[in-house]
C-alpha positions as CSV (number, residue, x, y, z in Angstrom):
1,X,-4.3,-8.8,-3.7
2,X,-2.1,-8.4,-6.9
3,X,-4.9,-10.5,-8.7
4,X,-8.0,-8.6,-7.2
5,X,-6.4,-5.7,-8.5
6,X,-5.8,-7.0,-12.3
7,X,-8.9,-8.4,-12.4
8,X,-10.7,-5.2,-12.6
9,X,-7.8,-3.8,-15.3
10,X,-9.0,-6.9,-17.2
11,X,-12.7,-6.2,-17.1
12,X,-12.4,-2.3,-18.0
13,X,-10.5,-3.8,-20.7
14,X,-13.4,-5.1,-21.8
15,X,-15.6,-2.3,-21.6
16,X,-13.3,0.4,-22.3
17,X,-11.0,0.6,-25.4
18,X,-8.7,3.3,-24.0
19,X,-7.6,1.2,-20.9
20,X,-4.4,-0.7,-21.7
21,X,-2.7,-3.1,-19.7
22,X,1.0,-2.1,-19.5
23,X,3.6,-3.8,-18.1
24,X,8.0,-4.3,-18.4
25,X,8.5,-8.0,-18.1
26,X,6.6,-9.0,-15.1
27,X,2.8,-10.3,-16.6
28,X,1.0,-12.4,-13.9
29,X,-1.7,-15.2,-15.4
30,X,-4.3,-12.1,-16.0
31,X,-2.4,-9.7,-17.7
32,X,-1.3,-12.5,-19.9
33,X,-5.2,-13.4,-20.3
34,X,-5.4,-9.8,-21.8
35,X,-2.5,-10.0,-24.1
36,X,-3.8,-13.5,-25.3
37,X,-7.8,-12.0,-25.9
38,X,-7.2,-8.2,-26.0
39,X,-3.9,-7.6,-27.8
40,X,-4.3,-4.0,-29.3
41,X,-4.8,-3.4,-25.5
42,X,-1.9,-4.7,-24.2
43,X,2.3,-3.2,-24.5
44,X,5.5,-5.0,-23.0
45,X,8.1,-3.1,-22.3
46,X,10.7,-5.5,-21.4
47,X,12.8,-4.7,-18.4
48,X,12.6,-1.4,-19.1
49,X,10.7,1.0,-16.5
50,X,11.9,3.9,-17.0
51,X,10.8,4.0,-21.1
52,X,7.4,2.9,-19.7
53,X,6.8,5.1,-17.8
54,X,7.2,8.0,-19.9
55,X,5.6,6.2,-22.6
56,X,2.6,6.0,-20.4
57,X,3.0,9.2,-19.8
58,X,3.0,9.9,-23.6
59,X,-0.1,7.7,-24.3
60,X,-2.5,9.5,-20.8
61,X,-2.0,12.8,-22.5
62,X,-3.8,11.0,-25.9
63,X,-6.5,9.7,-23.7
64,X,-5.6,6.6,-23.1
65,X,-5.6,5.4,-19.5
66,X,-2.2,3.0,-19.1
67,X,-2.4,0.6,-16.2
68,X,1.6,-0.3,-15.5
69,X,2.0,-3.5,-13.4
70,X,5.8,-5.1,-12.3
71,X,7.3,-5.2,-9.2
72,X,7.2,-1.7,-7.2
73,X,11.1,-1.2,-6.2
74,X,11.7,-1.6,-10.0
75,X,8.9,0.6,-11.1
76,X,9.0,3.7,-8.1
77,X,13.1,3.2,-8.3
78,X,14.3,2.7,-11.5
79,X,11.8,5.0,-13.2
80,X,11.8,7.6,-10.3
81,X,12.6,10.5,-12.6
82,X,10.2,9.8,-15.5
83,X,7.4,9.3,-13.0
84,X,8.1,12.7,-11.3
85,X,8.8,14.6,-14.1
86,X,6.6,13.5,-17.0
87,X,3.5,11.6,-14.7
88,X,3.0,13.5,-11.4
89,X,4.3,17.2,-12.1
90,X,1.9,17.8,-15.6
91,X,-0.3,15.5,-13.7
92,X,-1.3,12.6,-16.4
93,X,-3.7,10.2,-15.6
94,X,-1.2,7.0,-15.4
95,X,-2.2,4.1,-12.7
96,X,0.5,2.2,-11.2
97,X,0.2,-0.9,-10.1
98,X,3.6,-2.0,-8.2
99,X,3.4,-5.6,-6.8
100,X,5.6,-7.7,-4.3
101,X,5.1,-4.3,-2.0
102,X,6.2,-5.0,1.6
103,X,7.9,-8.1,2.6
104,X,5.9,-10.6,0.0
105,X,8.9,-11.6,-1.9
106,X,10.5,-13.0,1.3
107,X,12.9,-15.3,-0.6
108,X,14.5,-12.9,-3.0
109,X,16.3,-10.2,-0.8
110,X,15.9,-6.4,-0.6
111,X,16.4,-6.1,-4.2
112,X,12.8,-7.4,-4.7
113,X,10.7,-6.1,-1.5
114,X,8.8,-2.8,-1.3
115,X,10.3,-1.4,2.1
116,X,11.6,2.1,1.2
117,X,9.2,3.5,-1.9
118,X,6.4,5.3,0.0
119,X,9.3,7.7,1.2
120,X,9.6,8.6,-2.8
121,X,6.3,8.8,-3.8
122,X,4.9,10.7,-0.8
123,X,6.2,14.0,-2.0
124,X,5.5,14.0,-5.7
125,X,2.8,16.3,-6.3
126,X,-0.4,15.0,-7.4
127,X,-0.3,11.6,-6.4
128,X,-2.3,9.3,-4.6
129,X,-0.7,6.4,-3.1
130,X,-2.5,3.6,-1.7
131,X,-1.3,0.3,0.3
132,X,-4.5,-1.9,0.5
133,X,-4.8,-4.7,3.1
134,X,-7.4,-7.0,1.4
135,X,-7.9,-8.4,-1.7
136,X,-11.6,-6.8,-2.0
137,X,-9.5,-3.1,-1.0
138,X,-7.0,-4.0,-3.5
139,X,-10.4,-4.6,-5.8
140,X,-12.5,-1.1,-5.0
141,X,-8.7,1.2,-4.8
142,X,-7.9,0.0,-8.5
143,X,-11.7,0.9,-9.6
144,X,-11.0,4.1,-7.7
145,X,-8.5,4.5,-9.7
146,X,-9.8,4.1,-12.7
147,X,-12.5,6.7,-11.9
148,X,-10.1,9.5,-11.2
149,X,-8.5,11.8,-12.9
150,X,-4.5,11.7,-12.3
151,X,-2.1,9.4,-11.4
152,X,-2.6,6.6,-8.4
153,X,-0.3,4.0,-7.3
154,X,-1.0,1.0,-5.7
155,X,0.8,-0.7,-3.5
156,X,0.1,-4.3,-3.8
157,X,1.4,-7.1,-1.5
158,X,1.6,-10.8,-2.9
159,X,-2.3,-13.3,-2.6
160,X,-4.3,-15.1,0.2
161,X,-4.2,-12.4,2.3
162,X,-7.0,-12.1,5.3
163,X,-10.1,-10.4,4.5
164,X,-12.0,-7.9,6.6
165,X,-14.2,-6.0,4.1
166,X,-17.4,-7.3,2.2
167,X,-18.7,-6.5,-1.2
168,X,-20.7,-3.9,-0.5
169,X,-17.4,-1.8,1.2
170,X,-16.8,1.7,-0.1
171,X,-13.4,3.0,-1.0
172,X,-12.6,6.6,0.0
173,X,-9.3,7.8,-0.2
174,X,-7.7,9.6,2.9
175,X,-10.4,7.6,5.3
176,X,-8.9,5.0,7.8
177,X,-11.2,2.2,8.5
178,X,-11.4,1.1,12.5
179,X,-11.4,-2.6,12.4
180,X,-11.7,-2.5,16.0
181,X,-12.5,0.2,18.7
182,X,-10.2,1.0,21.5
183,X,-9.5,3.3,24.5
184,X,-6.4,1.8,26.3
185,X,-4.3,2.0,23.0
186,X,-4.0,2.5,19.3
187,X,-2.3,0.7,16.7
188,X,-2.6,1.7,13.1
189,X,-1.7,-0.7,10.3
190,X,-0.7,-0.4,7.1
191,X,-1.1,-2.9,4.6
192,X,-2.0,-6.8,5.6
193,X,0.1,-6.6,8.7
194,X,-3.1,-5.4,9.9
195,X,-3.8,-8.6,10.7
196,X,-1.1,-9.0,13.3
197,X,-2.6,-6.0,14.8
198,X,-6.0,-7.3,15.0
199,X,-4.7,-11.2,16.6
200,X,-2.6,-8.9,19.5
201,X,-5.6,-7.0,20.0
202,X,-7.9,-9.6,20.6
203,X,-5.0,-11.6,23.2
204,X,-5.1,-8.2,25.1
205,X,-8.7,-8.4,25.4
206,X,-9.0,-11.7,26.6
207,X,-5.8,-12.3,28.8
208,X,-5.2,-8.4,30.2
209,X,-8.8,-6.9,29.9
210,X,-7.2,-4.1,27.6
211,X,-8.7,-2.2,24.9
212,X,-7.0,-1.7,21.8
213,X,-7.9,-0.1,18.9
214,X,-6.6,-1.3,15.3
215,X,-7.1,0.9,12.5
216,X,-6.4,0.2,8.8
217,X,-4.6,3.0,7.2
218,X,-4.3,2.7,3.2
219,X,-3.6,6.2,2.4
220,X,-0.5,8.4,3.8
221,X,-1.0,11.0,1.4
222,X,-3.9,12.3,2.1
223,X,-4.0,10.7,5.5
224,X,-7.4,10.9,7.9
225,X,-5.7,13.2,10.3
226,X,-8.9,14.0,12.1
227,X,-8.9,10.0,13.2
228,X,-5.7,10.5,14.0
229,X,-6.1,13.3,16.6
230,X,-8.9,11.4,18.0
231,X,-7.3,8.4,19.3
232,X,-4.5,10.8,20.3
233,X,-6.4,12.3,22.5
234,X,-8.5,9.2,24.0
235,X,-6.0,6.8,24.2
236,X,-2.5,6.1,26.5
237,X,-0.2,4.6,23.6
238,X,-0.4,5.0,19.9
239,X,1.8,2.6,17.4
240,X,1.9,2.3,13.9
241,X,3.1,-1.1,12.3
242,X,4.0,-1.3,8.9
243,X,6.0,-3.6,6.4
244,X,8.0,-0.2,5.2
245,X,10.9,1.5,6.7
246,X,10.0,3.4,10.0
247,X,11.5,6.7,8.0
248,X,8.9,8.9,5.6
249,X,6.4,5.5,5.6
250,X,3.2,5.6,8.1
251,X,4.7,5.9,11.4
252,X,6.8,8.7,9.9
253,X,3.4,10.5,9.0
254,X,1.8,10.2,12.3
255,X,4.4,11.4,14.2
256,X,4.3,14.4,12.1
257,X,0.5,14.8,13.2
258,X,1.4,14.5,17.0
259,X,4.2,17.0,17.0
260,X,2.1,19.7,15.0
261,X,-1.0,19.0,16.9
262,X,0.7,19.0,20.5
263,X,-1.1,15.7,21.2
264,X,1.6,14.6,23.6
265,X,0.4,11.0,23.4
266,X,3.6,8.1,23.0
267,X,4.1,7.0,19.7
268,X,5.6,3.7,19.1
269,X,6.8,2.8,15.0
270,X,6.9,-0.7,14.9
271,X,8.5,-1.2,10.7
272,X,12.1,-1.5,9.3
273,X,15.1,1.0,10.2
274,X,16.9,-0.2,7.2
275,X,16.9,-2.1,4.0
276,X,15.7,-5.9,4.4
277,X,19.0,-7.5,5.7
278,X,18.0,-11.6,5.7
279,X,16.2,-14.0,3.5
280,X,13.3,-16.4,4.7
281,X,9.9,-16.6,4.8
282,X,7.6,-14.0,5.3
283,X,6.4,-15.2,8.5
284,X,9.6,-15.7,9.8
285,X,10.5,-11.7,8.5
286,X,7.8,-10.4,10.3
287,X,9.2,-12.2,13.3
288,X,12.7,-10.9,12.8
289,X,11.2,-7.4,12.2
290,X,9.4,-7.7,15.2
291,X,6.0,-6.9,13.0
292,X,4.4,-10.4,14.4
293,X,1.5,-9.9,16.9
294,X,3.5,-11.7,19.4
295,X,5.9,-8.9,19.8
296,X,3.0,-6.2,19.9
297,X,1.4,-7.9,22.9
298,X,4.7,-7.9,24.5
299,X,5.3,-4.5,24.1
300,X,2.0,-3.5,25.2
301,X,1.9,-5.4,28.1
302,X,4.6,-3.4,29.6
């Protein structure tokens, strides 16, 4: 996903001379192909968020359209301030590009895994934040990105991640995309854990005749509310699964949706009520967070 996403920076490079590839002390093997070709295109800040950030800042309002990539705790966290205050409130067309979101870094601790930063960045005005599932999402969200005007932020998980889209798949931010119909239940996803979704769903199918829906939900802020309301009202059970703290993530958002709309439909967050507390493998995390599809058909067969 992280290299879908660079790819394209490295290609508007190419085509673009006010694109610039920026990034504090966390290059992967493209971004160092664009320092190595592309120089006068490329900065390093060093471990130093919160001065790029506000140098990107400094650069949008010239024209130039910075495209910060390192790993999202240390970029949302550290730099929280200079990303409210000089990016998102005077609204500067800055793209962030914060990798090892969700529980991808497995071996390195909470330190290192994007499980709390949605909750910052959903207020700040003007921004769009986006947590693809698929390498070709992660692809057609940064060339979204690139197209508008203002800051984005993409969430990016780690590579090798299933793919559900083709080519030809359109981007459009604030949709959620039904990977598979439903009328029994509900479960949206956000990010690749979609795919645990999508396995339970099928086992349901097959071994209790029921019929689940899983629906693939990039955006938060705007969120497809109207999708929302709809399975709310045609379905028993809802749930929402994400690699992200139960609290101001996606579950968080659709609960909001069912209280204001009266829906009166169970909601069931399936995520993390607390900072990553264990080290192993992201398989086995998922596991422990109860974020496997195992779990889900467990739960929904009750």
């Amino acid at each position: 996903m992280r290299n879908a996403a660079t790819r394209v920076v490295e290609e508007l490079v190419q085509r673009d001379r006010n694109v610039l590839a920026v990034t504090a002390d966390n290059r992967n093997e493209i971004y160092q192909h664009i320092l190595e070709h592309f120089p006068e295109q490329y900065i390093e800040y060093g471990i130093a968020e919160e001065n790029m950030i506000a140098s990107a800042a400094g650069l949008a309002s010239c024209g130039k359209i910075p495209f910060l990539y390192t790993i999202t705790n240390f970029m949302s966290m550290h730099g929280y301030e200079f990303l409210r205050n000089d990016v998102c409130i005077p609204n500067q067309n800055v793209k962030f590009l914060g990798r090892s979101a969700g529980l991808v870094s497995s071996s390195m601790g909470p330190t290192h895994q994007g499980t709390e930063e949605l909750g910052l960045l959903r207020p700040l005005p003007n921004l769009i934040t986006i947590t693809p599932s698929t390498p070709i999402m992660a692809q057609k969200a940064t060339e979204y990105a690139y197209q508008h005007t203002g800051p984005v932020y993409l969430r990016l998980e780690g590579f090798g991640e299933p793919e559900y889209y083709t080519d030809d798949f359109v981007f459009e931010v604030g949709k959620g995309y039904v990977l598979r119909e439903g009328t029994d239940a509900a479960i949206f996803a956000m990010g690749s854990v979609a795919s645990e979704a999508l396995k339970a769903a099928e086992h349901l199918q097959k071994e209790r005749q029921l019929s689940v829906a899983v629906v693939d939900m990039p955006t938060v802020k705007p969120i497809d509310r109207e999708l929302i309301i709809d399975y709310g009202k045609k379905c028993k059970l809802m749930v929402s699964i994400e690699e992200h703290s139960i609290y101001c993530g996606l579950g968080s958002a659709i609960a909001e949706i069912v209280a204001e709309e009266g829906l009166g439909v169970p909601l069931k967050r399936l995520g993390l009520e607390s900072c990553v507390d264990t080290c192993a493998n992201r398989k086995d995390l998922r596991e422990h967070y109860h974020l496997d599809s195992r779990y889900i058909v467990e739960m929904l067969k009750t």
